[in-house]
DRENDO-1510 file (C-alpha; in Angstrom, 1 decimal, always signed):
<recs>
REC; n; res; u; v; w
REC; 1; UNK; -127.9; -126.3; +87.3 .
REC; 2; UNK; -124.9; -125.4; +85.6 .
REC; 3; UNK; -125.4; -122.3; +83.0 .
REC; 4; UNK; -128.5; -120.2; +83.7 .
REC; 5; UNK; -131.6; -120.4; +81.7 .
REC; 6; UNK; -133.0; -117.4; +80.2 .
REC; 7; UNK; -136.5; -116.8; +80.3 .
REC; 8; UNK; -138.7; -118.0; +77.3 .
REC; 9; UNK; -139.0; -114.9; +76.2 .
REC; 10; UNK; -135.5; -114.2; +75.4 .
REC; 11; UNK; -134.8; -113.6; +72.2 .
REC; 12; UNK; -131.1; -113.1; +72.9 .
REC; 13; UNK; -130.1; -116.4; +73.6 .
REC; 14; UNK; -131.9; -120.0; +72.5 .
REC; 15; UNK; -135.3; -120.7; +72.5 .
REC; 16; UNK; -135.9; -118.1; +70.0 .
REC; 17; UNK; -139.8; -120.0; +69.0 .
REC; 18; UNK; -140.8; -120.6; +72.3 .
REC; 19; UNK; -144.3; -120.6; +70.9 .
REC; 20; UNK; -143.3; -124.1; +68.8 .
REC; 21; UNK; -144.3; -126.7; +70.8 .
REC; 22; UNK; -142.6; -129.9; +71.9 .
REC; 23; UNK; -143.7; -133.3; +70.9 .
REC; 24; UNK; -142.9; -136.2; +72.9 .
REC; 25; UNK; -140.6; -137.5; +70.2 .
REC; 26; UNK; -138.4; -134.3; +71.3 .
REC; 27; UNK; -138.4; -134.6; +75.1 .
REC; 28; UNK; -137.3; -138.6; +74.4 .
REC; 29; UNK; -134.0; -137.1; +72.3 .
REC; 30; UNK; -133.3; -134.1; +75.2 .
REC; 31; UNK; -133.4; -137.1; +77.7 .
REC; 32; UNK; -131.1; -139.1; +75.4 .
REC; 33; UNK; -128.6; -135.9; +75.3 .
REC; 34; UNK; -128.6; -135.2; +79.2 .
REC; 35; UNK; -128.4; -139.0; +79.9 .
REC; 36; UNK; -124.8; -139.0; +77.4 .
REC; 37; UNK; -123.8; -136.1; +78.8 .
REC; 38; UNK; -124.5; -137.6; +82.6 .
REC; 39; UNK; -122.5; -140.3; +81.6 .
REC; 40; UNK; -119.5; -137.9; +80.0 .
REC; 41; UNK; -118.9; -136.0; +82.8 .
REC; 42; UNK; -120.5; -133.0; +81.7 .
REC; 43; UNK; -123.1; -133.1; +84.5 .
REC; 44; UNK; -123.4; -134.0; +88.1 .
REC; 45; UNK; -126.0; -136.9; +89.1 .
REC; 46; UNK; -127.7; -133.5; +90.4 .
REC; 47; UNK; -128.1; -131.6; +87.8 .
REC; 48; UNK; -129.0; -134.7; +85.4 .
REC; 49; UNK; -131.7; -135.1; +87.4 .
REC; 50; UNK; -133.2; -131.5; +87.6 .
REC; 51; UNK; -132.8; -131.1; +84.0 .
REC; 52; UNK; -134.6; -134.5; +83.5 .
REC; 53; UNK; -137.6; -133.2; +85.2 .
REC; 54; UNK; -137.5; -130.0; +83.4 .
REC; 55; UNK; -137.5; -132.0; +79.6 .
REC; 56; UNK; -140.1; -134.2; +81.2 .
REC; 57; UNK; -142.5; -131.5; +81.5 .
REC; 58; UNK; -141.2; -129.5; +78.9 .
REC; 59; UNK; -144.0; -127.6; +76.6 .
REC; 60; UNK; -141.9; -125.8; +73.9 .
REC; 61; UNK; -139.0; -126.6; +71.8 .
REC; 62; UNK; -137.5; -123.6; +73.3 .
REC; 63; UNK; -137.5; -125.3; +76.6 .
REC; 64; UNK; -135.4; -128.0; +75.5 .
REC; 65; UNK; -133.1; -126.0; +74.0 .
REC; 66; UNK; -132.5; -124.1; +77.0 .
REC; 67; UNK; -131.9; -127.6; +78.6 .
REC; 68; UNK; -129.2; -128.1; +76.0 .
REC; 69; UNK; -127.6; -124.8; +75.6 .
REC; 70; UNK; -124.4; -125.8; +76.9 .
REC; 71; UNK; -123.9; -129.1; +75.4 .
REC; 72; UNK; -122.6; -130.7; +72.3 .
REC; 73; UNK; -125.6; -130.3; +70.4 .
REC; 74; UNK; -126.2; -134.0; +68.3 .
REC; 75; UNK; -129.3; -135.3; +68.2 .
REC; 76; UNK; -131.5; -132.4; +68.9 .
REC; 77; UNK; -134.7; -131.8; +67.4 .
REC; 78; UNK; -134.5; -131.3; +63.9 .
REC; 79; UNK; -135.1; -127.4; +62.6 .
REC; 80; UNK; -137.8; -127.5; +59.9 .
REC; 81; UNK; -137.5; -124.3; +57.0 .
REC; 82; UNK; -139.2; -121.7; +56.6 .
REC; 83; UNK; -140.3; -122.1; +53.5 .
REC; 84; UNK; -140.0; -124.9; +50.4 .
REC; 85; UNK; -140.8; -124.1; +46.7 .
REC; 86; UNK; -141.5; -126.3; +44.3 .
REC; 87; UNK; -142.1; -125.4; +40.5 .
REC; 88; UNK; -142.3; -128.0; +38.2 .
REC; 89; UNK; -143.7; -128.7; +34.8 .
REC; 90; UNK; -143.4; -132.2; +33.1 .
REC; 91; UNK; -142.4; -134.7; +35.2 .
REC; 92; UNK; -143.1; -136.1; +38.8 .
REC; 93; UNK; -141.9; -134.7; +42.3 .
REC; 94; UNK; -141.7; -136.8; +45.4 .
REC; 95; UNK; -141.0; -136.2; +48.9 .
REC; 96; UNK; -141.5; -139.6; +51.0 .
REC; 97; UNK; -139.0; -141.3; +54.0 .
REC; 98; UNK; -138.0; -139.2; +56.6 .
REC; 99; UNK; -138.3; -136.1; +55.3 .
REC; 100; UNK; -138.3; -132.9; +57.8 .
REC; 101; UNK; -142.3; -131.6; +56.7 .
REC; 102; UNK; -141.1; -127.6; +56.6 .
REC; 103; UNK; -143.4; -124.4; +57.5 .
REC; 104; UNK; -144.4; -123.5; +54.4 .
REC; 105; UNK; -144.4; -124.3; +50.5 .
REC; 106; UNK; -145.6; -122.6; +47.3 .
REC; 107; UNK; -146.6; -125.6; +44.5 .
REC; 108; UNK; -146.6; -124.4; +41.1 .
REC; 109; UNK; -147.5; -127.3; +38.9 .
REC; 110; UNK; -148.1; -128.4; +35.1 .
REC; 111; UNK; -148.9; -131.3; +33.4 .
REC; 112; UNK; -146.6; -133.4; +36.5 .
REC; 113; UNK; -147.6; -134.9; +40.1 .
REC; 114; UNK; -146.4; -133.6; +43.2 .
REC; 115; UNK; -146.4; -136.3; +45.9 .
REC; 116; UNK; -145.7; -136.0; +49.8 .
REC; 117; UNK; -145.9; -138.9; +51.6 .
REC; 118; UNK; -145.7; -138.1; +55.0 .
REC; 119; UNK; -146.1; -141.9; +56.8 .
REC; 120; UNK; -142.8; -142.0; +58.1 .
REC; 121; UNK; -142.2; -137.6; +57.7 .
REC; 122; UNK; -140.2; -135.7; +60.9 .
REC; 123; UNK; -142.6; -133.5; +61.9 .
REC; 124; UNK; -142.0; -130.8; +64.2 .
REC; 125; UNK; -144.8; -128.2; +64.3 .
REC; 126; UNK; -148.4; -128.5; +64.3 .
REC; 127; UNK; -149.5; -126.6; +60.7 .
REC; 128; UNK; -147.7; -126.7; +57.1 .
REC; 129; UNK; -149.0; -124.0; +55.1 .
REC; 130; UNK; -149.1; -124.6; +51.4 .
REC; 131; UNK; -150.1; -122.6; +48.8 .
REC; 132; UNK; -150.5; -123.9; +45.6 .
REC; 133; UNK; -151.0; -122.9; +41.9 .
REC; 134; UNK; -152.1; -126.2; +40.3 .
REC; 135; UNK; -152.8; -125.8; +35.6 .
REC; 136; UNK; -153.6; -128.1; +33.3 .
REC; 137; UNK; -152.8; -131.7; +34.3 .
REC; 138; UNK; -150.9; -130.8; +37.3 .
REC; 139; UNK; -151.9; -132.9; +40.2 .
REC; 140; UNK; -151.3; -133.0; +44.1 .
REC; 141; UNK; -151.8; -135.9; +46.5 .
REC; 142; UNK; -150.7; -136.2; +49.9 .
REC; 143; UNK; -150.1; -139.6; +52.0 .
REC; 144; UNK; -151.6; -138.8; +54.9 .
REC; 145; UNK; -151.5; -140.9; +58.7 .
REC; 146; UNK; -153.7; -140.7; +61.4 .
REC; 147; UNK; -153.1; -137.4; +63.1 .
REC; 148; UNK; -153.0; -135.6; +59.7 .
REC; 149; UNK; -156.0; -133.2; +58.7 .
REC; 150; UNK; -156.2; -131.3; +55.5 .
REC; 151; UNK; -158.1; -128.4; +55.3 .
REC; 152; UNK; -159.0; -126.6; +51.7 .
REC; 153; UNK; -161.7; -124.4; +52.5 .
REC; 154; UNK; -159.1; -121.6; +51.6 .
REC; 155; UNK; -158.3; -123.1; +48.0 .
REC; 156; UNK; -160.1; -121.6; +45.0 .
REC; 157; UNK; -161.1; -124.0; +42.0 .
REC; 158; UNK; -162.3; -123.3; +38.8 .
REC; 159; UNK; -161.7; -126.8; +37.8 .
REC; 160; UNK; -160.0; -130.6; +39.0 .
REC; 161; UNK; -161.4; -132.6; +41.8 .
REC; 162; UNK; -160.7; -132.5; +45.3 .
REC; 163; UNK; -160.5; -135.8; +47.1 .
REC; 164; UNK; -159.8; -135.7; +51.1 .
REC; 165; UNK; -160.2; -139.4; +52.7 .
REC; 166; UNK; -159.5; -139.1; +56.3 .
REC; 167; UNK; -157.0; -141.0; +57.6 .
REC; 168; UNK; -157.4; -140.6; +61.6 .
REC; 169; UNK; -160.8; -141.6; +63.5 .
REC; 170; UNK; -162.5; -139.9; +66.4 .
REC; 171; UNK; -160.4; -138.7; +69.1 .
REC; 172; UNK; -157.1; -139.4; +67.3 .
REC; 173; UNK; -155.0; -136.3; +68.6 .
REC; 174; UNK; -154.0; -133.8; +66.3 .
REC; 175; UNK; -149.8; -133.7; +65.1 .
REC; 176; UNK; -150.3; -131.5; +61.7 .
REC; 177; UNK; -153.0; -129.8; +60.1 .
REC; 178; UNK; -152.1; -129.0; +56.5 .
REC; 179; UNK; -154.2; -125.9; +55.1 .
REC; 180; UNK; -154.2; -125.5; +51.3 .
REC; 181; UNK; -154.6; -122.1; +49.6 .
REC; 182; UNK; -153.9; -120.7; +46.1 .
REC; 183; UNK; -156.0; -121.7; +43.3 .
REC; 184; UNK; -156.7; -125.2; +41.3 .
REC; 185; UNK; -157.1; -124.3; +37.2 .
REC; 186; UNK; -157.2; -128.1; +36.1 .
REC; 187; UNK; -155.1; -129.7; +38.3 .
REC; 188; UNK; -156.7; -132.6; +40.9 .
REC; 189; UNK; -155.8; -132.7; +44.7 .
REC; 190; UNK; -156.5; -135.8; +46.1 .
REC; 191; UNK; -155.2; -136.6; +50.2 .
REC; 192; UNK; -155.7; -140.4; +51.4 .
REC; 193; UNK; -154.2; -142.9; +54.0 .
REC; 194; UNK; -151.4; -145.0; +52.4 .
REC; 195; UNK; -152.6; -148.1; +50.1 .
REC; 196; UNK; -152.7; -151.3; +52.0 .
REC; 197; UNK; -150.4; -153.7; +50.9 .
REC; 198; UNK; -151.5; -157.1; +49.1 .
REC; 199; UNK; -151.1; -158.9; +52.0 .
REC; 200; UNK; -153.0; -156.3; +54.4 .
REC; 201; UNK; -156.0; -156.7; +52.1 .
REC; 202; UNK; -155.8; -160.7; +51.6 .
REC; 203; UNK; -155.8; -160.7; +55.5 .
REC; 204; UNK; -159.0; -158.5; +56.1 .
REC; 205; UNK; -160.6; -160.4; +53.4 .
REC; 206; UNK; -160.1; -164.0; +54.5 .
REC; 207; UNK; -162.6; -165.2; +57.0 .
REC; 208; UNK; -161.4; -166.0; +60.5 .
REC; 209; UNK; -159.9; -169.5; +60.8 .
REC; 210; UNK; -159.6; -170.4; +57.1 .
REC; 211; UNK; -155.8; -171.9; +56.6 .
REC; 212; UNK; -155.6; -172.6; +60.1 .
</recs>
């Protein structure tokens, strides 16, 4: 293979979160990069095909990058922060589309909502960390799909509801677990599959056969 691959643990050189692992959504987009650069020039029908294997079986995001490290580098798996804030009073906050879900966030709110929708979010870790300072009137919900757990047994609340519908059923594997800490002091927090659209709910209610 051309260029040699460091070991994972090398923190020298890429693949410096070997512990992130990959999802099969990244292994699809290395392929994708090694199949272009096949097709480029950049590598023989050889090495395509032992760097193929090696995305194929890929466990870590590290491991991909390693696969990559001398290529042009579109289209590889996006790089979530470290760390979003968001402090807001009066006024709502939304995060929805394809919006790269980060490591962490601190949510101070007051008298606003904070919305993140993550149906259609890039995820690429397994746990978002948020801690969150919710006051009078300010409210959190999150969108959740199935796959998405939300954990407050860390949260302290002196007041506000806490809602949690679960969106995933038994045996549903596991792509983020969001764990809430801080403190509620008024504020609701409320996680729940998206609404179903008007059609979606005339459908399940309409008895099999009728209109046909």
């Amino acid at each position: 293979m051309t260029g040699e691959l460091r070991p994972a643990g090398d923190s020298s050189g890429h693949g410096t979160r070997p512990e992130l692992r990959a999802s099969d959504r990244d292994r699809d987009q290395v392929v994708e990069i090694l199949q272009v650069a096949a097709g480029d020039g950049r590598l023989t029908a050889a090495e395509l095909d032992e760097r193929l294997d090696a995305a194929l079986s890929a466990r870590t995001i590290g491991d991909l990058e390693r696969l990559t490290a001398d290529l042009p580098s579109e289209g590889m798996p996006p790089q979530a922060r470290d760390l979003i804030r968001i402090d807001q009073r009066f006024g709502d906050v939304t995060r929805t589309g394809r919006w790269l879900v980060p490591r962490r966030m601190e949510i101070r709110l007051m008298f606003c909502e904070a919305k993140l929708d993550f149906t259609d979010a890039v995820i690429t870790h397994n746990t978002l960390h948020i801690d969150v300072d919710l006051r009078v009137g300010g409210n959190l919900v999150l969108i959740t799909r199935p796959g998405i757990e939300v954990d407050t047994d860390d949260l302290e609340r002196s007041s506000g509801d806490i809602k949690i519908r679960p969106a995933t059923g038994p045996g549903t594997p596991l792509a983020l677990r969001v764990q809430l800490a801080g403190q509620s002091r008024g504020g609701d927090i409320i996680a729940r599959p998206p609404r179903r659209k008007f059609s979606e709910w005339l459908l399940r209610r309409t008895p099999s056969g009728i209109g046909r």
